[in-house]
C-alpha positions as CSV (number, residue, x, y, z in Angstrom):
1,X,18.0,17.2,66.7
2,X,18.1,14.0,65.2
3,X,15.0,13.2,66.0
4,X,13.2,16.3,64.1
5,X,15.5,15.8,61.4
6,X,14.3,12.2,60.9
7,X,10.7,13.3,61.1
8,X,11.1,16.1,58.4
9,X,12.8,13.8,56.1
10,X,9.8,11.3,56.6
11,X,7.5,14.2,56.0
12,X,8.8,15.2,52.6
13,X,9.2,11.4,51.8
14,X,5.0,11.2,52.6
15,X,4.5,14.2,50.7
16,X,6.2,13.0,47.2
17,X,4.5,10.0,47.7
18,X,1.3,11.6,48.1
19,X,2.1,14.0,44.7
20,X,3.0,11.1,42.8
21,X,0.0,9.0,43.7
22,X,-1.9,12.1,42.9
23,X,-0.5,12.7,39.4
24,X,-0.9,8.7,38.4
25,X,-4.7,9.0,39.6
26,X,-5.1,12.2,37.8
27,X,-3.4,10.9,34.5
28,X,-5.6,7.8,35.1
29,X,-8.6,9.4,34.8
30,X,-7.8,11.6,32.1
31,X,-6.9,8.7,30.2
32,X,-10.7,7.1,30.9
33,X,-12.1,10.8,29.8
34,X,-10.3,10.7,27.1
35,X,-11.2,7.2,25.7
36,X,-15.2,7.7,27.1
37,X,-15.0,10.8,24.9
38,X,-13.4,9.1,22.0
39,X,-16.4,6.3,21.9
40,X,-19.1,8.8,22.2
41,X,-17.4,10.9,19.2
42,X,-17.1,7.9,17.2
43,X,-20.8,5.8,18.1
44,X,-22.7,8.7,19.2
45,X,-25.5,9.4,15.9
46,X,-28.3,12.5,15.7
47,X,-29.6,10.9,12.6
48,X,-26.8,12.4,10.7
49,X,-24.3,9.9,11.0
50,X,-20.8,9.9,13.2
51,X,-20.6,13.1,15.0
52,X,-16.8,13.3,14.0
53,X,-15.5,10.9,11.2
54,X,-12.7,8.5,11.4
55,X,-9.8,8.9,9.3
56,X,-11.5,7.2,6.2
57,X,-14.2,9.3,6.7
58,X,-12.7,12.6,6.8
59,X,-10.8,11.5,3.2
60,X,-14.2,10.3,1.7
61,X,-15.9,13.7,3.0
62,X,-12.8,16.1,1.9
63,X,-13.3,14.3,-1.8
64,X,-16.7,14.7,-1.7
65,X,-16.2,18.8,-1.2
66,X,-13.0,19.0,-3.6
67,X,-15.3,21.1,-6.1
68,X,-15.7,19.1,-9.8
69,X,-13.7,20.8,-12.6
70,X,-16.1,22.9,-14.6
71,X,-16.5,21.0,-18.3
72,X,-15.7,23.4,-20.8
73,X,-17.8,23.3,-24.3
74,X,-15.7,25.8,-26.7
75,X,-17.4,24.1,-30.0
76,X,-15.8,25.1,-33.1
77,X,-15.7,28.4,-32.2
78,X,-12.1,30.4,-32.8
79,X,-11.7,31.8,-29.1
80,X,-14.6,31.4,-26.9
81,X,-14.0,33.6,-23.6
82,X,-16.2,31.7,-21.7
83,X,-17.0,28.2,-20.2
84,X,-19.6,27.6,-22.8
85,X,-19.9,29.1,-26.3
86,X,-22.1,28.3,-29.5
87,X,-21.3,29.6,-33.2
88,X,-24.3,29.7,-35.2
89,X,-24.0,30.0,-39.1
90,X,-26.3,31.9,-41.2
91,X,-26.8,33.5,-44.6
92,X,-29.3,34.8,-46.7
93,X,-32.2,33.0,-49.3
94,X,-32.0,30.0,-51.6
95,X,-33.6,31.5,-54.4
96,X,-33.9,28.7,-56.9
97,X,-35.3,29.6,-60.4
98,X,-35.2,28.0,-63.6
99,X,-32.1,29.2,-65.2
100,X,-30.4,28.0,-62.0
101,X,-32.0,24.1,-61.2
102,X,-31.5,23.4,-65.0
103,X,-27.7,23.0,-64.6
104,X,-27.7,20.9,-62.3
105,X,-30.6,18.2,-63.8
106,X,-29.6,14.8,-63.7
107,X,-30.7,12.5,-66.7
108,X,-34.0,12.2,-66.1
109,X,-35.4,15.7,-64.3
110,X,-38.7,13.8,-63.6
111,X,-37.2,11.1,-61.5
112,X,-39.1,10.3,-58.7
113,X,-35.8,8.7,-56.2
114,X,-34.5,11.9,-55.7
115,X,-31.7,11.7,-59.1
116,X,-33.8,14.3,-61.1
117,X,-31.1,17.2,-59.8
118,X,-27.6,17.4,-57.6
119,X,-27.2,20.6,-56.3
120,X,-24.4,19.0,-53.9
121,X,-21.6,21.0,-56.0
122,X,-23.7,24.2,-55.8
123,X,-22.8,24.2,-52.1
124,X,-19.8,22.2,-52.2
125,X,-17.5,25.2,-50.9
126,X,-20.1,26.3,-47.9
127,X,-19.0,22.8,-46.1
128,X,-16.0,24.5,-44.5
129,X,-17.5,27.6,-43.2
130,X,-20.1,25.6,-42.1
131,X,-17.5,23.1,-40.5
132,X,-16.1,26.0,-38.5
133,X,-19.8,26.3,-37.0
134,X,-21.9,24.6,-34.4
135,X,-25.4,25.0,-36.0
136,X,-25.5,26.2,-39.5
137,X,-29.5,27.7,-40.4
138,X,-30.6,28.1,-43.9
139,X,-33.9,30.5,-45.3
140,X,-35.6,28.1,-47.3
141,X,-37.6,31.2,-49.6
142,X,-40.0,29.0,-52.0
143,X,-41.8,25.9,-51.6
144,X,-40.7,22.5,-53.0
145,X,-42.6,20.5,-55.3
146,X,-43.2,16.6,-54.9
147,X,-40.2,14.1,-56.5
148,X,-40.6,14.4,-60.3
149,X,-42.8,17.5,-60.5
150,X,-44.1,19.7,-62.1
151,X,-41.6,22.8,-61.1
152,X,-42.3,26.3,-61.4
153,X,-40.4,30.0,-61.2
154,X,-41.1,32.9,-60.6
155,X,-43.4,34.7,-59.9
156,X,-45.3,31.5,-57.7
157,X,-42.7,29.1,-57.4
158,X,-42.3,25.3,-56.7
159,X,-38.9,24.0,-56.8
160,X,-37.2,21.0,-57.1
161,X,-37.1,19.0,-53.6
162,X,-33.4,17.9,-54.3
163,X,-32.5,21.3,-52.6
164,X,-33.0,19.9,-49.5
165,X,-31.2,17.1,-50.1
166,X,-28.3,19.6,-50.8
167,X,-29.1,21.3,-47.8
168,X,-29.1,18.0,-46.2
169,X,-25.4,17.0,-47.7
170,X,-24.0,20.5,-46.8
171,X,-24.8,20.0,-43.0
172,X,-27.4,22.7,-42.3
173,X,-28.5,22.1,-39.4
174,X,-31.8,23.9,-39.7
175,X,-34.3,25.8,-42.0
176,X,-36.5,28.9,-41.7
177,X,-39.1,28.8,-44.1
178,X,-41.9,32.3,-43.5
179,X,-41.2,34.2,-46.4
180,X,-43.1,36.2,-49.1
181,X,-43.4,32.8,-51.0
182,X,-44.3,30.7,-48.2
183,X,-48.3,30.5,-49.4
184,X,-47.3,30.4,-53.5
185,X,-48.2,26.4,-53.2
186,X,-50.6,26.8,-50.5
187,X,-50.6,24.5,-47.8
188,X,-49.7,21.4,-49.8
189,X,-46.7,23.2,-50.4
190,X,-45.5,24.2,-47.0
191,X,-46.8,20.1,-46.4
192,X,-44.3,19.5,-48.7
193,X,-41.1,21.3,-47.6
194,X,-42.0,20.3,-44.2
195,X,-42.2,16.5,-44.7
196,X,-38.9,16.7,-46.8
197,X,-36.9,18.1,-44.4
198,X,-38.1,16.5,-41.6
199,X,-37.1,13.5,-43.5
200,X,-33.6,14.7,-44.3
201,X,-33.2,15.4,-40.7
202,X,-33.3,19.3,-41.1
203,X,-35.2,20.9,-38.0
204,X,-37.5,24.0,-38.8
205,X,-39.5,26.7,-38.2
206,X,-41.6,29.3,-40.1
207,X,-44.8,27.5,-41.7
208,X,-46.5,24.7,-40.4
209,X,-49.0,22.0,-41.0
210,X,-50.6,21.6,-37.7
211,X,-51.7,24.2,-35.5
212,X,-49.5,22.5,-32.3
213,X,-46.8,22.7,-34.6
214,X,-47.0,26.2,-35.0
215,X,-46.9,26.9,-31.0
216,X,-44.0,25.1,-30.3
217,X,-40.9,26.9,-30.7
218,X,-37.8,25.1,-32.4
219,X,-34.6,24.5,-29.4
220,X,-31.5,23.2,-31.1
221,X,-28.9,21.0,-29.0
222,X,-25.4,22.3,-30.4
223,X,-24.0,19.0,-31.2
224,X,-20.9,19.8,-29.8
225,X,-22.2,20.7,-26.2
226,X,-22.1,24.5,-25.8
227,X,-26.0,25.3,-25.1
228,X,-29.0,24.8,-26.7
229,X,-30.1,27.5,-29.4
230,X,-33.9,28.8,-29.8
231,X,-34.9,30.0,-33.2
232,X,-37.7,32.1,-34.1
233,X,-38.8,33.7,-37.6
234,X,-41.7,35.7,-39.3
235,X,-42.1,37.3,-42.4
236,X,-43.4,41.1,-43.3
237,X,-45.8,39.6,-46.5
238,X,-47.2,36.7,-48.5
239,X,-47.0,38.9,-51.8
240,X,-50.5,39.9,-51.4
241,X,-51.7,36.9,-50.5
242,X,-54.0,35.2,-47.5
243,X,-53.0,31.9,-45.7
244,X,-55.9,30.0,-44.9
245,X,-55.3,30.0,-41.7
246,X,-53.0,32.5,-39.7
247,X,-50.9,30.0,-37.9
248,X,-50.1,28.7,-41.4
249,X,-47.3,30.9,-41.6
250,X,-45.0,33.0,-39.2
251,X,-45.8,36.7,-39.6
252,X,-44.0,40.2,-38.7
253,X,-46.7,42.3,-40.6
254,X,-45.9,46.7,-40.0
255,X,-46.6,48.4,-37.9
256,X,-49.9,50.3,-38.8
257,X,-51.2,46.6,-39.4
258,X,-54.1,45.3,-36.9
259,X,-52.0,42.2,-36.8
260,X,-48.7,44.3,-35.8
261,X,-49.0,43.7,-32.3
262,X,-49.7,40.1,-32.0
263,X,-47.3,39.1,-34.8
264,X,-45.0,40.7,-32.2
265,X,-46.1,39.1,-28.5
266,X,-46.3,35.3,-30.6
267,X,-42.9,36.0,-31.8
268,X,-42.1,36.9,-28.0
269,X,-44.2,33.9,-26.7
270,X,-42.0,31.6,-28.9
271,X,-38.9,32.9,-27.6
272,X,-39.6,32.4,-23.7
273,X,-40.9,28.8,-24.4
274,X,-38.0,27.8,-25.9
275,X,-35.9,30.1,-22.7
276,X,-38.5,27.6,-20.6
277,X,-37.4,24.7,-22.5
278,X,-34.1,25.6,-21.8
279,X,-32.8,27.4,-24.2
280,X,-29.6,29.7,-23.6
281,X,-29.9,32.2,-26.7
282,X,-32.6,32.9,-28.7
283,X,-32.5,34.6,-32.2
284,X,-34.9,35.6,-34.6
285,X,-35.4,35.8,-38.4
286,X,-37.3,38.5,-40.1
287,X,-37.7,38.3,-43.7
288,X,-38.5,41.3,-45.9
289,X,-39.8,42.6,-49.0
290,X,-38.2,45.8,-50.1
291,X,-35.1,44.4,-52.7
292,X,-31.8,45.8,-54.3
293,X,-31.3,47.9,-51.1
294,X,-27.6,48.8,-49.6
295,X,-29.5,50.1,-46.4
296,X,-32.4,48.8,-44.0
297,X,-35.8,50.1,-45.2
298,X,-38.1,51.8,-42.4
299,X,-40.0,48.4,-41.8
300,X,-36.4,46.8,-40.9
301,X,-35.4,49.2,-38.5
302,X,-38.5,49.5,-36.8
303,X,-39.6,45.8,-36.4
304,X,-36.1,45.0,-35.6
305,X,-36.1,47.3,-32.6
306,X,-39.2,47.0,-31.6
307,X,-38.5,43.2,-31.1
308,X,-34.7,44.1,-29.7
309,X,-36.8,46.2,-26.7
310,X,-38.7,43.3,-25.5
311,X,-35.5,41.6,-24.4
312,X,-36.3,38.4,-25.6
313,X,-33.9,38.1,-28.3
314,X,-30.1,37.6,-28.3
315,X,-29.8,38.3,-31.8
316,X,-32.1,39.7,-35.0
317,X,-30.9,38.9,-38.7
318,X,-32.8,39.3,-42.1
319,X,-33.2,38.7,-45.6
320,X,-35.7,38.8,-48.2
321,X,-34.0,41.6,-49.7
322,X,-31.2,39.7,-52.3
323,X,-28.9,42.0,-51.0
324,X,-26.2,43.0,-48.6
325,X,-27.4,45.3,-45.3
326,X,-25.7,46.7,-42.5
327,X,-24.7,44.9,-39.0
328,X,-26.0,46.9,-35.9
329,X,-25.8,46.8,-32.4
330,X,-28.7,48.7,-30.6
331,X,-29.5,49.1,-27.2
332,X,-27.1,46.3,-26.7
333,X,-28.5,44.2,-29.4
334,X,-27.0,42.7,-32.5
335,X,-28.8,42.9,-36.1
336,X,-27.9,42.0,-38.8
337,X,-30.4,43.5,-41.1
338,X,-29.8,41.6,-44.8
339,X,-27.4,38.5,-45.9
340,X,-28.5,39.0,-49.7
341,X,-28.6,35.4,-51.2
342,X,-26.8,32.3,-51.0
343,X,-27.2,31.1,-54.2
344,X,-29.5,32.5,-56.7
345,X,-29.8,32.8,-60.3
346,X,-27.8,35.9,-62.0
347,X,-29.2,39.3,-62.5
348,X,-27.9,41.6,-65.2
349,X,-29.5,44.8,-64.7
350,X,-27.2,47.2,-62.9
351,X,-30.0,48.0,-60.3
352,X,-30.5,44.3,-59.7
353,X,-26.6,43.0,-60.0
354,X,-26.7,43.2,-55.7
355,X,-29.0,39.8,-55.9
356,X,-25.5,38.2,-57.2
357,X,-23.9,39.0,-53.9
358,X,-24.8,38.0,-50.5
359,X,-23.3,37.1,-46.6
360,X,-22.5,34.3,-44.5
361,X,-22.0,35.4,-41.1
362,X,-21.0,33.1,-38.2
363,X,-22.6,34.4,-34.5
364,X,-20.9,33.6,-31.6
365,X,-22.8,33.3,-28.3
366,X,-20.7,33.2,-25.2
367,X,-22.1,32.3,-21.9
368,X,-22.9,29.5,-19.3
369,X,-24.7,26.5,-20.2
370,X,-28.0,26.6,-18.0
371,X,-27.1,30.0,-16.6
372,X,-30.0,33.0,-16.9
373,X,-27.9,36.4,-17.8
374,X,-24.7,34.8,-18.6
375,X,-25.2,34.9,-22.3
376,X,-24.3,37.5,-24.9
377,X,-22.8,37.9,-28.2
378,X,-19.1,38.7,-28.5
379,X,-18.6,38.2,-32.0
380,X,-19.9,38.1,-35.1
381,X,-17.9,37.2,-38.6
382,X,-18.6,37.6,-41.7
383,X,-17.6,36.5,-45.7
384,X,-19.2,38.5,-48.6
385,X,-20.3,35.7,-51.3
386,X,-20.6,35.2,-54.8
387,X,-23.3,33.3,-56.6
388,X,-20.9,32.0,-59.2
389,X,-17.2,30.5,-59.6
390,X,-15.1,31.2,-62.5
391,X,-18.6,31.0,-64.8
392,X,-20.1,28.5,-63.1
393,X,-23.3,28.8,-60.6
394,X,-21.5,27.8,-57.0
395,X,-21.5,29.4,-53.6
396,X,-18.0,31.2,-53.5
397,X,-16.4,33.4,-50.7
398,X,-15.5,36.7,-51.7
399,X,-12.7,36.6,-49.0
400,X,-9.0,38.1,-49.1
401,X,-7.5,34.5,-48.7
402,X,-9.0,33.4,-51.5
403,X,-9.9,30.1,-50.2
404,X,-11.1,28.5,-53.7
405,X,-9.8,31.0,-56.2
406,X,-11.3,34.1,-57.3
407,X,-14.8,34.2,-58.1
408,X,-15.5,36.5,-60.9
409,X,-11.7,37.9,-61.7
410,X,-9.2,40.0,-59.0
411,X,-10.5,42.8,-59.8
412,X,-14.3,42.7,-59.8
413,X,-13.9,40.7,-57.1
414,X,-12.0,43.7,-54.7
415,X,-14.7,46.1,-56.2
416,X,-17.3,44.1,-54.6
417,X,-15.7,42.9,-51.4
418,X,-15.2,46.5,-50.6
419,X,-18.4,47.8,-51.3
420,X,-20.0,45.1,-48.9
421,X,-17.8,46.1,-46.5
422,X,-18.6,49.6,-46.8
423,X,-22.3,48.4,-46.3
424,X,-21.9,46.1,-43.2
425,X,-19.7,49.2,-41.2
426,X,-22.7,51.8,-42.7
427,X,-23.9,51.8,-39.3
428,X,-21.3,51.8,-37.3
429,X,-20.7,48.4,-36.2
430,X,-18.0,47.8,-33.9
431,X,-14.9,46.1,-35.8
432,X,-13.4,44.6,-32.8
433,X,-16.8,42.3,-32.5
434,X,-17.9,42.1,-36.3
435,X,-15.1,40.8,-38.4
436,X,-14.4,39.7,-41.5
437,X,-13.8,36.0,-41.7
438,X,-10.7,34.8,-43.1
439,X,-11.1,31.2,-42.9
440,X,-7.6,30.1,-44.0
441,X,-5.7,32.4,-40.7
442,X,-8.4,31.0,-38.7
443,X,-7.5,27.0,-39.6
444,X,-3.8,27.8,-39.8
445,X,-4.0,29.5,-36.0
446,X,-5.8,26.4,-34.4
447,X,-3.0,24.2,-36.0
């Protein structure tokens, strides 16, 4: 018995043995796969690099995916809803005649250095309004003539250049210039306007002095970074007059005209060069002839449509009219049909006293820089304006905060306020997008 005892003990001594051995060689050689594995992983390439990345690697690679933070550009508009957003500033014509540039001659109204006038106070009060914009676009209605003169008024006008200058000091940004009076100096005046504000910095649009200028469409950078802003204008006459040439001057003529339709595909071929040249919005001017109107006229409200249905506008406004029209959205389009005038001479006459009045209106585009179809218009505010303060020729807000006083008295001023205000809504404008603009709330709510 002892003897089969001591040979079963020896048995399961051999047999232990044998499992360890077993489990040492096993662990052995999963040790060796483990580290034959671990150089292939880290030296094996496929043109690629490392198959799998060390530890450095894997932080370089997970900072290379951690997604950039999107750069917002809200400008200086009051709530943007989106990543980007531009707020352009517009308002009616800058009707300069006699019994307006004579108040503001300096000593010597022939002065060649650009001292014959000063029209900086004339605009003085627009700077903040136009301060609480990203690109701020005057109608330049009348040709300019050269440092010095000779000036002339109505009925074919050629106005001191100084306004430019003022336009210039203000901070416009940019200038249409196709409007009934375009052709009044011929082409050495639109020469003229041109080369001025070119030199003042002012971009434009609207009559040209070359041919290649008139194809290319004007694309504005906002200076503070929102987008870039493509402007397009044309206007419905030349008071009866032909430009020498048709490029001369940006035209809208009616419909019924044999120009009709190719007035409207250039105006449509300017708009998708500048969308090529990438701009995000695109809006267009029209300028019109029918005056002392509180409604759009037929030629308005079909041109404006007309160009609304081909899509390739984010926004239409007007003037030509010296007076205050309606704000419309059709088909998903914006219009602002007349902004009156910006500063103008005074008319008495009670069917004339709307050329006194006009808009500013502030558009704000809301979308994503470089983005097709992510742009629209999601508000639009408005002032009604004054041509006068307190007796004196000066830009003046007809607002309910009163920003520099009153501009004729309390009372006439509420008369008029509302009546513009009855015009704008005429048409049914939606008052949760078109506002009136009360700049003082709007400065005290961004302190």
């Amino acid at each position: 018995m002892s003897h089969i005892a001591g040979q079963g003990q020896h048995r399961s001594n051999s047999t232990r043995t044998n499992r360890a051995a077993l489990i040492i060689v096993f662990v052995i050689v999963l040790a060796v796969a483990l580290g034959i594995g671990a150089w292939f992983a880290t030296h094996r390439t496929d043109g690629n690099g490392p198959a799998h990345a060390g530890v450095s690697d894997v932080a370089l690679n997970k900072a290379k995916n951690t997604p950039k933070p999107v750069t917002e550009h809200h400008g200086n508009s009051p709530d943007c809803p989106d990543t980007d957003c531009i707020a352009m500033l517009v308002n009616g014509d800058l009707l300069f005649h006699e019994g307006l540039w004579s108040h503001f001659q300096g000593p010597n109204p022939n002065a060649t250095d650009g001292t014959a006038f000063n029209f900086d106070p004339l605009f003085a009060p627009m700077k903040q309004y136009i301060q609480a914009s990203d690109i701020a676009v005057c109608e330049f209605e009348t040709p300019i003539a050269q440092r010095g003169g000779p000036y002339a008024a109505y009925p074919i006008f050629n106005i001191p250049p100084e306004v430019a200058d003022a336009a210039r000091n203000v901070g416009y940004n940019a200038c249409t210039h196709a409007t009934n009076h375009s052709w009044d100096q011929g082409a050495d005046g639109i020469a003229r306007l041109w080369d001025t504000l070119e030199a003042n910095g002012i971009a434009q649009t609207g009559s040209y002095k070359t041919e290649a200028d008139s194809t290319k469409p004007l694309v504005i950078d906002s200076p503070t970074g929102g987008g870039k802003l493509g402007l397009v204008t044309g206007t419905v006459s030349l008071n009866g007059m032909t430009a020498d040439e048709d490029w001369q001057v940006d035209r809208l003529r009616e419909d019924g005209d044999p120009n009709h339709d190719s007035d409207i595909q250039r105006a449509v071929d300017k708009a998708n060069k500048a969308r090529e040249q990438g701009a995000d919005v695109v809006a267009i001017a029209m300028h019109s002839v029918q005056e002392y109107l509180d409604y759009a006229d037929s030629w308005q409200i079909s041109e404006a449509h007309e160009l609304a249905d081909t899509g390739a506008f984010d926004v239409i406004y007007g003037a030509g009219c010296h007076c205050a029209q309606p704000i419309e959205n059709y088909n998903g389009t914006w219009i602002i049909y007349g902004l009156g005038n910006a500063v103008t001479e005074s008319a008495n006459t009670p069917e004339t006293l709307v050329n006194n009045q006009g808009v500013t209106a502030r558009i704000q585009f809301a979308g994503k820089k470089g983005v097709k179809g992510s742009w629209r218009v999601n508000r639009i505010d408005w002032v009604p304006t004054a041509n006068v303060h307190q007796g004196n020729y000066q830009w003046c807000p007809i607002s309910s905060d009163h920003p520099i006083g009153t501009c004729w008295d309390e009372a006439y001023d509420a008369q008029i306020r509302q009546r513009i205000w009855d015009v704008i809504y005429s048409m049914g404008a939606d008052q949760n997008v078109v506002k009136e603009w009360n700049i003082t709330q709007e400065q005290a709510a961004k302190q």
